[in-house]
C-alpha positions as CSV (number, residue, x, y, z in Angstrom):
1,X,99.1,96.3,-1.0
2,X,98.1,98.3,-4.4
3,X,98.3,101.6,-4.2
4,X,100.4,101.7,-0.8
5,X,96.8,100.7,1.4
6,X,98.1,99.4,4.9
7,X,96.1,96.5,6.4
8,X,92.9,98.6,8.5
9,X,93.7,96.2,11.4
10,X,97.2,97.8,11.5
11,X,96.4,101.2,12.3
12,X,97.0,103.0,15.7
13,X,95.2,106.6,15.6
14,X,91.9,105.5,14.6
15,X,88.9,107.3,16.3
16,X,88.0,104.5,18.5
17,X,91.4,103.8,19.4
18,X,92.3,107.4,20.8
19,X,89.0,106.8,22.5
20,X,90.3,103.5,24.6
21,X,93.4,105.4,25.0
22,X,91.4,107.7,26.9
23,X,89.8,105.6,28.6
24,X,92.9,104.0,29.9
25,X,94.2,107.1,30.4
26,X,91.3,108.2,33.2
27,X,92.4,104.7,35.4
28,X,94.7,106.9,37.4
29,X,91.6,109.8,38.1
30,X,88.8,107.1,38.5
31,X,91.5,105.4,41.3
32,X,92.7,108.9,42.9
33,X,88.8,109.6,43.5
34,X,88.2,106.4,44.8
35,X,90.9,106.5,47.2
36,X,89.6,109.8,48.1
37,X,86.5,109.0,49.2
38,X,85.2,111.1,46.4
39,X,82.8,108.2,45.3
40,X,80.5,110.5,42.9
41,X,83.9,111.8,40.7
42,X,84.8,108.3,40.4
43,X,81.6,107.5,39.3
44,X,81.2,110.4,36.8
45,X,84.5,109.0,35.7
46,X,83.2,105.8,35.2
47,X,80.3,106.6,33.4
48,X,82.3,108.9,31.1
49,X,84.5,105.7,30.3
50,X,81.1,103.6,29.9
51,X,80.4,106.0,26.9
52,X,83.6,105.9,25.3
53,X,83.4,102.3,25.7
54,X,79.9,102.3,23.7
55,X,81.4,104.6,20.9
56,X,84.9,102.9,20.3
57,X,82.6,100.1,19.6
58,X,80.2,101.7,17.4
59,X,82.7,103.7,15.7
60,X,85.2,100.9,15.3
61,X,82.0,99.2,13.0
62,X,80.8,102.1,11.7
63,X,84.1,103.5,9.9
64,X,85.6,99.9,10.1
65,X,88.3,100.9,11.9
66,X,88.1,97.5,14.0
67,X,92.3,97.1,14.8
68,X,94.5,94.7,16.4
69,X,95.6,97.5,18.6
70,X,91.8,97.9,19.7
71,X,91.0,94.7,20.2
72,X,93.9,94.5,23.0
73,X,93.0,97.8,24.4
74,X,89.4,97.1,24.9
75,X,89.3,94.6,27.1
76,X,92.8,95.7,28.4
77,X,90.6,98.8,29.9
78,X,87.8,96.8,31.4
79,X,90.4,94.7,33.2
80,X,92.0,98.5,34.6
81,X,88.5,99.7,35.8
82,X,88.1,96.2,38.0
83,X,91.7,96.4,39.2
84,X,91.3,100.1,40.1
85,X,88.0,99.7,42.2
86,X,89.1,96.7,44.1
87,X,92.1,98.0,44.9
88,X,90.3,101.4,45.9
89,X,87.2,100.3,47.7
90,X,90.1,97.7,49.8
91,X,91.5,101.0,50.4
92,X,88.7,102.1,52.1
93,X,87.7,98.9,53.5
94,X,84.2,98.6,51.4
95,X,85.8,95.4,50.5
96,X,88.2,92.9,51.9
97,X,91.7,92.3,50.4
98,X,90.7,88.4,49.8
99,X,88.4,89.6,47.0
100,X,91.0,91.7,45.3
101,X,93.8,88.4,45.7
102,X,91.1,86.1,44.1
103,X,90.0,88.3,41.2
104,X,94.0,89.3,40.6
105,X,95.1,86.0,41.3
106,X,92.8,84.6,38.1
107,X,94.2,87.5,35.9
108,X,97.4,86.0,37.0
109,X,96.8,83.1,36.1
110,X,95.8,83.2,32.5
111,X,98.9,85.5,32.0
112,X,101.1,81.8,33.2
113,X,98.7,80.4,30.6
114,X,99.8,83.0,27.6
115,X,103.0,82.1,28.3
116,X,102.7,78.7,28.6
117,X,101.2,78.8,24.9
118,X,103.9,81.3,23.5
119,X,106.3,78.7,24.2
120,X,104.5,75.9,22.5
121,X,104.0,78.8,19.0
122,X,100.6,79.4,19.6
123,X,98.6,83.0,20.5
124,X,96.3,83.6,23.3
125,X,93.2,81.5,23.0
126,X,89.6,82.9,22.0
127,X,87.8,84.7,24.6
128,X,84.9,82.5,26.4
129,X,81.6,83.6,26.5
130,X,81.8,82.7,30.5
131,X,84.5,85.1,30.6
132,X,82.6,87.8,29.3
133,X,79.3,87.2,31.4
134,X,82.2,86.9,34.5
135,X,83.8,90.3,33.7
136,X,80.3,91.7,32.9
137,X,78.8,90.9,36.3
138,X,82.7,92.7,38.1
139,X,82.2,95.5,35.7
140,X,78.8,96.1,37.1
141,X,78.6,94.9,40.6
142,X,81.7,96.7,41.7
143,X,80.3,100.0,40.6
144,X,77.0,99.0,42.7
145,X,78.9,98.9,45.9
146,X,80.7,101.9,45.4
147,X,77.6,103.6,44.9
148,X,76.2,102.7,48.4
149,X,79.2,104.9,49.5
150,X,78.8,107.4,47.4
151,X,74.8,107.7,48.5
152,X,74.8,105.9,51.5
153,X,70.2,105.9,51.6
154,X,71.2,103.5,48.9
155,X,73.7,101.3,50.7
156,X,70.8,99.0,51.9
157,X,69.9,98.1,48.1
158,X,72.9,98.1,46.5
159,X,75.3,96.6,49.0
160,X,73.6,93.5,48.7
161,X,73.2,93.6,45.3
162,X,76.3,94.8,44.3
163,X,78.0,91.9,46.1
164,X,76.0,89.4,44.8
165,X,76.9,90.3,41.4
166,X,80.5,90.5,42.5
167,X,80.5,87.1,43.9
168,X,78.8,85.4,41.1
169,X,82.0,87.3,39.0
170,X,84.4,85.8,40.6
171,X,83.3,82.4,40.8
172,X,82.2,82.8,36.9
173,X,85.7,84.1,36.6
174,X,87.4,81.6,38.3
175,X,85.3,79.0,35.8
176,X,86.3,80.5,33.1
177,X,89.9,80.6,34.4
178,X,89.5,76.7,35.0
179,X,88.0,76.3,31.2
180,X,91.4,78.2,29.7
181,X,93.7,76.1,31.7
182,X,92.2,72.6,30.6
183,X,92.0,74.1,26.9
184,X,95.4,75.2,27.3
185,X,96.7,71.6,28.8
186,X,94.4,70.1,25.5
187,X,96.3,71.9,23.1
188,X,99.7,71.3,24.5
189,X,98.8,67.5,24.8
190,X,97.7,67.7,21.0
191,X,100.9,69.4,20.2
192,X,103.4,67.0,21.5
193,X,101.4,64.2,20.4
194,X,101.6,65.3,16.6
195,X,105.6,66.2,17.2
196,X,105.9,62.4,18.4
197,X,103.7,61.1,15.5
198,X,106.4,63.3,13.1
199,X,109.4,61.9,14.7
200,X,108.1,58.5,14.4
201,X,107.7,59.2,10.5
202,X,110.8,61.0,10.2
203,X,112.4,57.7,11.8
């Protein structure tokens, strides 16, 4: 580039991206309280990674510092802070393991997916909006039933609540999961049938 520029989406220590590094980097605490039983540090945790989600975002625009790097680490993080309170309220038996196999199990899947792709040349495919309502509604509900144990007057609000947003999730999750895997089988399908239109030129 003139003057020796780099590429902006090519840059690691941008403000925003220290800030998701952060982020990522308080998974362990946010888990450690949870398993603790110290619900209200866990959730002080989360809400400190909740504003350093909101600023890597507005940062990211306002200096345009929008990276590659940050646009892996983002949701990268969101994924962690679901992980980490399943596995932590199972722990303490706010929630049963099924939940944490079916919400793991999609993540799972769409890795087999990426893979799947890779091998036919192509990169992971664009982020559904169902996907995002899905890990909206986790992100949230989760977080509701952990506060019932953290304030247990609450627990008769947001128990309900919070697993009614965490059931929707999943099954929105789970749909969304469904929607990568026929988009994923449409693209391989399209793939070999231009390779065998090719050959049949080439012959």
């Amino acid at each position: 580039m003139a003057g020796g520029e780099r590429d902006p989406g090519s840059r690691v220590w941008t403000v925003p991206n220290v800030l998701s590094m952060l982020r990522i980097a308080l998974v362990p605490v946010f888990l450690a309280f949870i398993v603790a039983g110290e619900y209200l540090g866990a959730l002080i945790v989360l809400v400190t990674a909740s504003l350093t989600d909101l600023a890597d975002g507005y940062l990211a625009r306002r200096l345009n510092q929008v990276t590659r790097l940050g646009q892996l680490l983002d949701p990268a993080a969101d994924r962690l802070y679901i992980f980490a309170t399943l596995i932590g309220l199972a722990w303490r038996e706010f929630v049963p393991w099924w939940i944490v196999v079916v919400i793991v199990g999609r993540d799972v899947l769409l890795a087999v997916l990426g893979v799947v792709l890779a091998n036919h040349g192509y990169g992971p495919l664009p982020v559904h909006t169902l996907g995002k309502v899905a890990t909206f509604a986790l992100f949230f509900g989760l977080p509701v039933i952990m506060l019932g144990a953290a304030f247990p007057e609450l627990s008769a609000v947001s128990l309900p609540l919070g697993w009614a947003l965490t059931l929707w999730g999943a099954f929105l999750y789970w749909w969304a999961g469904a929607i990568y895997a026929l988009e994923t089988f449409r693209v391989i399908r399209t793939d070999r049938h231009s390779l065998g239109l090719r050959s049949d030129t080439l012959d």
